[in-house]
C-alpha positions in Angstrom: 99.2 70.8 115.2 98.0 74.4 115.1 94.3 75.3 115.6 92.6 77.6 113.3 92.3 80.1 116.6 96.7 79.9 116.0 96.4 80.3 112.7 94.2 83.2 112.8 95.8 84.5 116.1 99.2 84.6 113.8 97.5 86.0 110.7 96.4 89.1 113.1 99.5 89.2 114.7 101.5 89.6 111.3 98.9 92.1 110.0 98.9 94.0 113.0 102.6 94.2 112.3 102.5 95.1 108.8 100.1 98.5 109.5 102.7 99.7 111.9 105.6 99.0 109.4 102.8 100.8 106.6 102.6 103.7 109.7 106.2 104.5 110.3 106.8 104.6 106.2 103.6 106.8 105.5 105.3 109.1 108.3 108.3 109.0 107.3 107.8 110.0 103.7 105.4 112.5 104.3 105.2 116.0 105.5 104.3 115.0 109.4 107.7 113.4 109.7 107.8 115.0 112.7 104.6 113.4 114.1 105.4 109.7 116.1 102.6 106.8 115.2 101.5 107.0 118.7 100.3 110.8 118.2 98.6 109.6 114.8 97.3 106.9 116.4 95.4 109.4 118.7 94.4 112.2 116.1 92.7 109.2 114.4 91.0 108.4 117.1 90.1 112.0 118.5 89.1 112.8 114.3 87.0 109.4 114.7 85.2 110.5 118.2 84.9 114.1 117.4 86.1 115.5 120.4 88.6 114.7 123.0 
């Protein structure tokens, strides 16, 4: 029988899953084809912080 730390564990897992699916498509379709989610992963963050 699963805990509710699984269940949960799963449910983040999965949703964790489905922004990088949501990543890659936004990419894809948009004008920073050219851009891999690991480099937006990182303007986000540098955008978030400010400066590197």
């Amino acid at each position: 029988m699963k805990t509710d730390f699984d269940k949960v564990n799963e449910w983040l897992i999965q949703l964790f899953h489905d922004f990088m699916i949501l990543e890659e498509q936004f990419l894809k379709d948009s004008a920073y084809s050219d851009v891999t989610v690991k480099e937006l992963q990182i303007l986000t963050l540098v955008h978030t912080l400010g400066t590197c």
